[in-house]
Biopython code that builds the backbone (N, CA, C, O; Angstrom):
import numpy as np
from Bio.PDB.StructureBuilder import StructureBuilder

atoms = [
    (1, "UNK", "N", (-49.049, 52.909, -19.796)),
    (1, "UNK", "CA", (-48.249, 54.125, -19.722)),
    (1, "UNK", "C", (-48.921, 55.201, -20.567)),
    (1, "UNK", "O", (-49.058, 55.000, -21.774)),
    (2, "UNK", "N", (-49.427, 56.547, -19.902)),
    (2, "UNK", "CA", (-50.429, 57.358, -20.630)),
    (2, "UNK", "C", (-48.439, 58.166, -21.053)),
    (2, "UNK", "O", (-47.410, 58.108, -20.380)),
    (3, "UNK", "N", (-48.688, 58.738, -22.261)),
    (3, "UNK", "CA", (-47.812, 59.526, -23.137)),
    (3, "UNK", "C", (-48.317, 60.433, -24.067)),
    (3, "UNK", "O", (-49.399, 60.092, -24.545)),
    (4, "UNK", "N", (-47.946, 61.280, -24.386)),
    (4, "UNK", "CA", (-48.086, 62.243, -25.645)),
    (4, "UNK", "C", (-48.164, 61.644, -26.549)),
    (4, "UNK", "O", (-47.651, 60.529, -26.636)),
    (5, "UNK", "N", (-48.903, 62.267, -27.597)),
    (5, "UNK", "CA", (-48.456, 61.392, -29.051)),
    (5, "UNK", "C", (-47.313, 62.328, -29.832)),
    (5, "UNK", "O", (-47.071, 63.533, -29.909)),
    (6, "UNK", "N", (-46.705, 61.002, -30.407)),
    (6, "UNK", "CA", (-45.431, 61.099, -30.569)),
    (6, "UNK", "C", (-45.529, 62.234, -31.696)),
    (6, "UNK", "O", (-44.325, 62.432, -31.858)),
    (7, "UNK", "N", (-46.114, 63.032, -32.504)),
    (7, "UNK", "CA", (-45.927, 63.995, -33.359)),
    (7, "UNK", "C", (-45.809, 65.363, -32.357)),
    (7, "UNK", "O", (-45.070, 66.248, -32.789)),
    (8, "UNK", "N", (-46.326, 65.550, -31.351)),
    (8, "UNK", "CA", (-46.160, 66.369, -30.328)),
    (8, "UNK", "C", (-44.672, 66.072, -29.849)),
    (8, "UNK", "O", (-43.757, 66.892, -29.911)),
    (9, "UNK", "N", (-44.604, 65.191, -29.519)),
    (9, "UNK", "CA", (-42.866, 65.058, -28.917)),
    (9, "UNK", "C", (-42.145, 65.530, -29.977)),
    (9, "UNK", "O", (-41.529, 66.558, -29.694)),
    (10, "UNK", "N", (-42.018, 65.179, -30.995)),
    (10, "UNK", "CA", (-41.276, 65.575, -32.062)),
    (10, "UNK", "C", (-41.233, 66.856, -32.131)),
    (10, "UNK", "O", (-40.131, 67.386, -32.270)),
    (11, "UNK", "N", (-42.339, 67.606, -32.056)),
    (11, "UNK", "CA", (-43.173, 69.320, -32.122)),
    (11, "UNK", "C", (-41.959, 69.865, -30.461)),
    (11, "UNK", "O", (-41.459, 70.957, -30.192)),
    (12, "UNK", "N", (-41.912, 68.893, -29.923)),
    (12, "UNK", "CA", (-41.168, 69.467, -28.702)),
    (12, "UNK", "C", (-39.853, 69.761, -28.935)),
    (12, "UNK", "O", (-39.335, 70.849, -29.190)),
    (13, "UNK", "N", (-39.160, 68.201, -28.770)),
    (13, "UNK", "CA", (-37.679, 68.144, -28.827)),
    (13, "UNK", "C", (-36.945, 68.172, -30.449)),
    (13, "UNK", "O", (-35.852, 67.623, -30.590)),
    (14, "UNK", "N", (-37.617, 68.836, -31.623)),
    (14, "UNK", "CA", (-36.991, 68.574, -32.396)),
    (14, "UNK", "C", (-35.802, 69.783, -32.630)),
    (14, "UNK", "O", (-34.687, 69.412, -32.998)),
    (15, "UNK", "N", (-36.064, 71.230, -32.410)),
    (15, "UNK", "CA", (-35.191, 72.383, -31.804)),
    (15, "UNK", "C", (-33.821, 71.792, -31.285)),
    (15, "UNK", "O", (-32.782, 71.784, -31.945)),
    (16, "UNK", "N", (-33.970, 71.310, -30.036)),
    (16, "UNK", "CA", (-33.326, 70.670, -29.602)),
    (16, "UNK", "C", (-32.213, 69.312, -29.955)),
    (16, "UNK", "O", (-31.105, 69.337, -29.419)),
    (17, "UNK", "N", (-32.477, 68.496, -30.606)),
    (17, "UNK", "CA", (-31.947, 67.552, -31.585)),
    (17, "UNK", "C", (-31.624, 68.075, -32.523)),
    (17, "UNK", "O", (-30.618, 67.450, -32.858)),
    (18, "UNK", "N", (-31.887, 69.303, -33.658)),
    (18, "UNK", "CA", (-31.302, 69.790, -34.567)),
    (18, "UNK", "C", (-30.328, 70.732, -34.500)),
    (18, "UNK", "O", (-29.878, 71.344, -35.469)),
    (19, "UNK", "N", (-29.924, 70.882, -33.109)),
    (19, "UNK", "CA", (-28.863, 71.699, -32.615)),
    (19, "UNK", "C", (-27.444, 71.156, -32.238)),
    (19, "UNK", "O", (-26.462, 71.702, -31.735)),
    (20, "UNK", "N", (-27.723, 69.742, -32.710)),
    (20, "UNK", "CA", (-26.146, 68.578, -32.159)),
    (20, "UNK", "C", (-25.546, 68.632, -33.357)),
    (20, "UNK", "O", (-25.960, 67.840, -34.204)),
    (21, "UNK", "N", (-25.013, 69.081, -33.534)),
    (21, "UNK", "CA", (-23.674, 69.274, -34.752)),
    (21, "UNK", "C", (-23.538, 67.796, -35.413)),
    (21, "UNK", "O", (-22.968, 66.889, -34.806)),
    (22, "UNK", "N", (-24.088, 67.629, -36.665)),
    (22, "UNK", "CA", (-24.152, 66.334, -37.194)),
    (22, "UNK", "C", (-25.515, 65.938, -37.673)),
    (22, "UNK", "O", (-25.646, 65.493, -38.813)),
    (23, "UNK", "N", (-26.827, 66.113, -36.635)),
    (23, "UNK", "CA", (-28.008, 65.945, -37.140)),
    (23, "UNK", "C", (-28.809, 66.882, -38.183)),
    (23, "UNK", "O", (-28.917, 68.108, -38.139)),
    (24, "UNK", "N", (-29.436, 65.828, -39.295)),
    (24, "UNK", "CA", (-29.704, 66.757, -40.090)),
    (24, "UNK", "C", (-31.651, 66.613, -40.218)),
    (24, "UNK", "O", (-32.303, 67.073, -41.156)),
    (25, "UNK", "N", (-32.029, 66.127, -39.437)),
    (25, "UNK", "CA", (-33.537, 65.425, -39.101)),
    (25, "UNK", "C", (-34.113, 64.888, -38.359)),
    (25, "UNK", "O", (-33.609, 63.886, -37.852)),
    (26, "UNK", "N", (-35.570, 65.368, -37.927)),
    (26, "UNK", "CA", (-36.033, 63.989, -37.353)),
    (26, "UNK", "C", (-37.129, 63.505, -38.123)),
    (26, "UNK", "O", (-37.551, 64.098, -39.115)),
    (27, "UNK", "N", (-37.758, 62.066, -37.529)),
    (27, "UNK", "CA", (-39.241, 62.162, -38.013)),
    (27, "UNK", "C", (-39.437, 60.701, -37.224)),
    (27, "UNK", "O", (-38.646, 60.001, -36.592)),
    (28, "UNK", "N", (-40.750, 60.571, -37.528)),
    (28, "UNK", "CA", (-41.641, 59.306, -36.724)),
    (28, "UNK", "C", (-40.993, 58.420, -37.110)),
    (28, "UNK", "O", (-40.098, 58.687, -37.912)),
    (29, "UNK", "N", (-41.211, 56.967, -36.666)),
    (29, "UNK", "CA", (-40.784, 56.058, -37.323)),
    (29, "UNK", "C", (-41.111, 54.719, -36.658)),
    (29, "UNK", "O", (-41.697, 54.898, -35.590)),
    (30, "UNK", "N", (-40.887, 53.275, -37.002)),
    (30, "UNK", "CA", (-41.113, 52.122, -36.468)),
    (30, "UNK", "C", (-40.342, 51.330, -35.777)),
    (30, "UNK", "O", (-39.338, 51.127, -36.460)),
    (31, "UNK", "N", (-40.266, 50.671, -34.600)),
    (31, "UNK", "CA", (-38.712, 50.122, -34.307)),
    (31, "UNK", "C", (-39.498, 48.600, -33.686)),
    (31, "UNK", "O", (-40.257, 48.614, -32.717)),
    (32, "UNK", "N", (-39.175, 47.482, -34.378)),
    (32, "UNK", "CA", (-39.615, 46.196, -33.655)),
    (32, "UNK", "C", (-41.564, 46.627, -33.443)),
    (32, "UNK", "O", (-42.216, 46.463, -32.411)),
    (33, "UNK", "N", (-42.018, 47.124, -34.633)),
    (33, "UNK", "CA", (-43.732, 47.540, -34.575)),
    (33, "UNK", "C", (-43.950, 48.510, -33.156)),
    (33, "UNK", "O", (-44.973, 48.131, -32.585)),
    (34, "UNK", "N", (-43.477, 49.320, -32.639)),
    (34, "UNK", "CA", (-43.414, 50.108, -31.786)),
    (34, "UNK", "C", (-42.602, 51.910, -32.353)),
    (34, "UNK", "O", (-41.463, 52.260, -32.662)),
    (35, "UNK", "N", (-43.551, 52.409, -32.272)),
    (35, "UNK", "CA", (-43.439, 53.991, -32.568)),
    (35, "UNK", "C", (-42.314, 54.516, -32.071)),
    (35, "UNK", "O", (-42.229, 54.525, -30.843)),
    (36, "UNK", "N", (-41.373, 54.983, -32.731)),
    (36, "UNK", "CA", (-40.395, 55.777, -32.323)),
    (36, "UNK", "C", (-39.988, 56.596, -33.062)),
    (36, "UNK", "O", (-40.521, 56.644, -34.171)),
    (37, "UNK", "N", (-38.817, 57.621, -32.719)),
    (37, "UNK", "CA", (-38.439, 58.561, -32.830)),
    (37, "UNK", "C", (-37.288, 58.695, -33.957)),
    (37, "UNK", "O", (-36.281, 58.157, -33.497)),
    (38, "UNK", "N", (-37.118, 59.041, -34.842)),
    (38, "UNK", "CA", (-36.097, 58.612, -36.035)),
    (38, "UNK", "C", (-35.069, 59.958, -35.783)),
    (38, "UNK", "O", (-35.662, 60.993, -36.088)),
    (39, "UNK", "N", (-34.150, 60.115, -35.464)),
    (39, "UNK", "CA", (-32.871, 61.282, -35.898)),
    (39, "UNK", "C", (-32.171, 60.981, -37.010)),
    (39, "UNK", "O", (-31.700, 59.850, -37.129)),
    (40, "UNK", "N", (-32.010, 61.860, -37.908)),
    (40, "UNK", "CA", (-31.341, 61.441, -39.262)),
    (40, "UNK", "C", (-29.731, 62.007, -38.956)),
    (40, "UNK", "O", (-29.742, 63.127, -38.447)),
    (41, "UNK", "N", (-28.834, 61.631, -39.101)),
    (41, "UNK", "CA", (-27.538, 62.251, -38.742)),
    (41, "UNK", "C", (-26.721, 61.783, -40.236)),
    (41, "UNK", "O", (-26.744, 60.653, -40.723)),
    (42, "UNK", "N", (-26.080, 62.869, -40.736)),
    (42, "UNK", "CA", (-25.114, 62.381, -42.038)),
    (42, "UNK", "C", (-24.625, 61.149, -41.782)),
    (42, "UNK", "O", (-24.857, 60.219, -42.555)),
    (43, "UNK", "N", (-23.550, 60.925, -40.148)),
    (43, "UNK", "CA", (-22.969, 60.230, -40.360)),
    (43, "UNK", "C", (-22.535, 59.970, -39.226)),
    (43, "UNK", "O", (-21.927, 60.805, -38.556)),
    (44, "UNK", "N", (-22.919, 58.080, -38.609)),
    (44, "UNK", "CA", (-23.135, 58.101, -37.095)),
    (44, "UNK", "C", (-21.614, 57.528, -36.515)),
    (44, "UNK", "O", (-20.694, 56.863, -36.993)),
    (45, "UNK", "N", (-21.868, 58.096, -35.382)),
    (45, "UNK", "CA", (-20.610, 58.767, -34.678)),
    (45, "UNK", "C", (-20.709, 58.512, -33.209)),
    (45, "UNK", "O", (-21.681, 59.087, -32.720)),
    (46, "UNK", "N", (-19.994, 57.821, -32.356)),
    (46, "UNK", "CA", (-20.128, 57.394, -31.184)),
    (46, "UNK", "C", (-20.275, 58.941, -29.996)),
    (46, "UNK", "O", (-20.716, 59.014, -28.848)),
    (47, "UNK", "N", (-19.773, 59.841, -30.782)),
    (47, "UNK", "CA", (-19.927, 61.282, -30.058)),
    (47, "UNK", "C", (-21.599, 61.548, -30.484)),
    (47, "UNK", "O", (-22.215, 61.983, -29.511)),
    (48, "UNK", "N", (-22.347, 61.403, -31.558)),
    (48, "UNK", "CA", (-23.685, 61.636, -31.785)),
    (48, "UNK", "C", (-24.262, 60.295, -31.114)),
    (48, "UNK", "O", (-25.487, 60.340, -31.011)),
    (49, "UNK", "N", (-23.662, 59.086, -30.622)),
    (49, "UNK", "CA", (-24.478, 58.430, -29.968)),
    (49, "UNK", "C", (-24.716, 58.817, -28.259)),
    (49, "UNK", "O", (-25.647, 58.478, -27.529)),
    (50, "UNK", "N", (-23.595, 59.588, -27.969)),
    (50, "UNK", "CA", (-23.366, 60.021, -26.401)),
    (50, "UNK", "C", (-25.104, 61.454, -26.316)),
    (50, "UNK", "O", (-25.902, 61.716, -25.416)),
    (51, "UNK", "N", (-24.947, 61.927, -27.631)),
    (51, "UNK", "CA", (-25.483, 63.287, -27.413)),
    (51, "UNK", "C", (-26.965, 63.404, -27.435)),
    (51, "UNK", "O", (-27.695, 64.351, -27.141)),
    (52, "UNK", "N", (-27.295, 61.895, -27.966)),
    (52, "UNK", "CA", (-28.711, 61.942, -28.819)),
    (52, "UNK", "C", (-29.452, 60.953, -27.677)),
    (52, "UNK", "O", (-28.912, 59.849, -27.745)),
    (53, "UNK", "N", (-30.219, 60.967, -26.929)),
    (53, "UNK", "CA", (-30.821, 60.159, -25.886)),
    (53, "UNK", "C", (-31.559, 58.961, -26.294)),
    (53, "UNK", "O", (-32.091, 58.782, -27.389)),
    (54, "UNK", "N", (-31.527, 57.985, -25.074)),
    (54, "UNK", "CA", (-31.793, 56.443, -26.523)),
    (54, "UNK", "C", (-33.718, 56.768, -26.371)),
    (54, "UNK", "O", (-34.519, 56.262, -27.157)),
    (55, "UNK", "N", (-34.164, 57.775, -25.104)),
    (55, "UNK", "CA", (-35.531, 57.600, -25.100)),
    (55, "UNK", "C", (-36.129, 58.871, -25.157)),
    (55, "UNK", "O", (-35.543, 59.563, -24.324)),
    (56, "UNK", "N", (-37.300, 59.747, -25.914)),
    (56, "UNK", "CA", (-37.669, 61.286, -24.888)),
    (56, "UNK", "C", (-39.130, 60.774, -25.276)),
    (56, "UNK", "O", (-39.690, 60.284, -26.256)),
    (57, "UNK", "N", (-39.508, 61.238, -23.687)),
    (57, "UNK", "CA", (-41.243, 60.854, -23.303)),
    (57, "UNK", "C", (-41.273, 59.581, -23.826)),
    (57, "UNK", "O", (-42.264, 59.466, -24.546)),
    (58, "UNK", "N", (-40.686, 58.684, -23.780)),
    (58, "UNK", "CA", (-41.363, 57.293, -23.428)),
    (58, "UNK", "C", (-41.282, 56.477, -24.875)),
    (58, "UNK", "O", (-41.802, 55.381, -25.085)),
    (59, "UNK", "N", (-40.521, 57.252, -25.812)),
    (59, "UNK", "CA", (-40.412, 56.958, -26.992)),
    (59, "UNK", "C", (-38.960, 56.513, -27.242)),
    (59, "UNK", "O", (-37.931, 57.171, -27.089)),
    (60, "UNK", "N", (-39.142, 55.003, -27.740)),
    (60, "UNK", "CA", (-37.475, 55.123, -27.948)),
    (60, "UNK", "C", (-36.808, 56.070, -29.457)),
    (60, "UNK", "O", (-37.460, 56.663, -30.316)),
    (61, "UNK", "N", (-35.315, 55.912, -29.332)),
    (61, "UNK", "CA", (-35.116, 57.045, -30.194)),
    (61, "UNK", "C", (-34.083, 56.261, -30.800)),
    (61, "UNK", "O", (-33.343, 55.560, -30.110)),
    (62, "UNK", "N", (-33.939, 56.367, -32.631)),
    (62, "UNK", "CA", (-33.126, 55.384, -33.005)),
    (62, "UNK", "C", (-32.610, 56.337, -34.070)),
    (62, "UNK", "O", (-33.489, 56.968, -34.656)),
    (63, "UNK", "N", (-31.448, 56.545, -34.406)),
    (63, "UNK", "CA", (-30.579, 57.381, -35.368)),
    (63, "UNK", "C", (-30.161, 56.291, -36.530)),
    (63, "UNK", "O", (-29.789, 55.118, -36.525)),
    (64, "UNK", "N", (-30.416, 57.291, -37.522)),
    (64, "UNK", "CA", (-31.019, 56.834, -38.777)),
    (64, "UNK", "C", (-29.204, 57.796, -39.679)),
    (64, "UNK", "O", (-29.106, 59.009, -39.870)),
    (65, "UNK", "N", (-27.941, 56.570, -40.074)),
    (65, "UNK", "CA", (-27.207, 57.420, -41.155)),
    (65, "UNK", "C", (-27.989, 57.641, -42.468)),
    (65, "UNK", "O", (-28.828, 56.903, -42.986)),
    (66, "UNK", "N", (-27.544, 58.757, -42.856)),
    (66, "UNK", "CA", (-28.119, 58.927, -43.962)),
    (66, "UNK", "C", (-27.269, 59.201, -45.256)),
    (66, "UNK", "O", (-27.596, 58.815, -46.378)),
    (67, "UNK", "N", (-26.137, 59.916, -44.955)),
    (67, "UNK", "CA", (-25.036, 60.517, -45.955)),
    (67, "UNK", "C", (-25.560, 61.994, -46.022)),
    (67, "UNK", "O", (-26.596, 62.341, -45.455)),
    (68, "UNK", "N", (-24.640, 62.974, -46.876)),
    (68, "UNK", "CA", (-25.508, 63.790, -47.248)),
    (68, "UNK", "C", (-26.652, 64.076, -48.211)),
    (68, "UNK", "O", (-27.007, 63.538, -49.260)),
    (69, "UNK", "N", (-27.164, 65.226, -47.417)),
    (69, "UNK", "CA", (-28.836, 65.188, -48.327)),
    (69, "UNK", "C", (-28.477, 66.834, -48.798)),
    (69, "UNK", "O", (-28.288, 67.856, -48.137)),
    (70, "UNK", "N", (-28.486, 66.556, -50.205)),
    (70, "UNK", "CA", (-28.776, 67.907, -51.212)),
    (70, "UNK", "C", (-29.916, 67.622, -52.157)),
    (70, "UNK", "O", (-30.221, 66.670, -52.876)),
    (71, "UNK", "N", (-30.396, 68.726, -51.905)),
    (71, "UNK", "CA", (-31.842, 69.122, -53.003)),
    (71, "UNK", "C", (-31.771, 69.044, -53.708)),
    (71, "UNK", "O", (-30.745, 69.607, -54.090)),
    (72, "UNK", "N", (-32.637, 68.298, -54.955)),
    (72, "UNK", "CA", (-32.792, 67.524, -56.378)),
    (72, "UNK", "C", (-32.938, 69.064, -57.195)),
    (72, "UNK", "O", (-33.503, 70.061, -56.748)),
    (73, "UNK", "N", (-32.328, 68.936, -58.367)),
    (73, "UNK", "CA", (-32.339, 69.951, -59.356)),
    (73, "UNK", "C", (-33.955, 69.609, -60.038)),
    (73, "UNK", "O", (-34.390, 68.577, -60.550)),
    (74, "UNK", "N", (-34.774, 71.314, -59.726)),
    (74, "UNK", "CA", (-36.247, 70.736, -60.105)),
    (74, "UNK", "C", (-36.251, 71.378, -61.970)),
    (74, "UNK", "O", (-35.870, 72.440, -62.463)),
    (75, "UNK", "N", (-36.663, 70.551, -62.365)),
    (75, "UNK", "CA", (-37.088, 71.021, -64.444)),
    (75, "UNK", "C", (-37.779, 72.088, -64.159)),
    (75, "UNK", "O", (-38.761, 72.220, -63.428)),
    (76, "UNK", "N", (-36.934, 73.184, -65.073)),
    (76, "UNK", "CA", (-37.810, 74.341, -65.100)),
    (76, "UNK", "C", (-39.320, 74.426, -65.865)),
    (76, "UNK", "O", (-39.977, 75.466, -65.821)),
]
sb = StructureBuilder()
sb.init_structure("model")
sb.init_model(0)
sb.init_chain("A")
sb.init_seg("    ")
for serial, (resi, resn, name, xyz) in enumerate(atoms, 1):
    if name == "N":
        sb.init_residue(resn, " ", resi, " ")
    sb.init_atom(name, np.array(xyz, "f"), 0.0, 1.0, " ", f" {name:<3s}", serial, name[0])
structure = sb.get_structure()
């Protein structure tokens, strides 16, 4: 199966995935030693499982809870 590489897919659909009310990320990732697609979502939700596709371009896609993410206080 010829495919994109998956940092390009990401470069594609990530616009798109960061527009579902709930997701707060994507990024590469590993699933069973096979390349896939990571969505980070605060907090997973059978409505973010309807919205988020299990495959794009040939990549499966696996949603990742995370909780919330706030930025570390940096030492002045």
């Amino acid at each position: 199966m010829n495919r994109p590489p998956i940092d390009q897919v990401l470069q594609v659909h990530t616009g798109t995935l960061m527009a579902v009310p709930g997701v707060i990320g994507t990024g590469e990732g590993e699933h069973q030693g096979t390349p896939c697609i990571l969505v980070f979502v605060r907090r997973r939700t059978a409505e973010l499982e309807r919205a988020i596709p299990s495959s794009l371009d040939g990549y499966p896609v696996r949603l990742k809870e995370t909780g919330e993410v706030r930025p570390r206080n940096r030492p002045a």
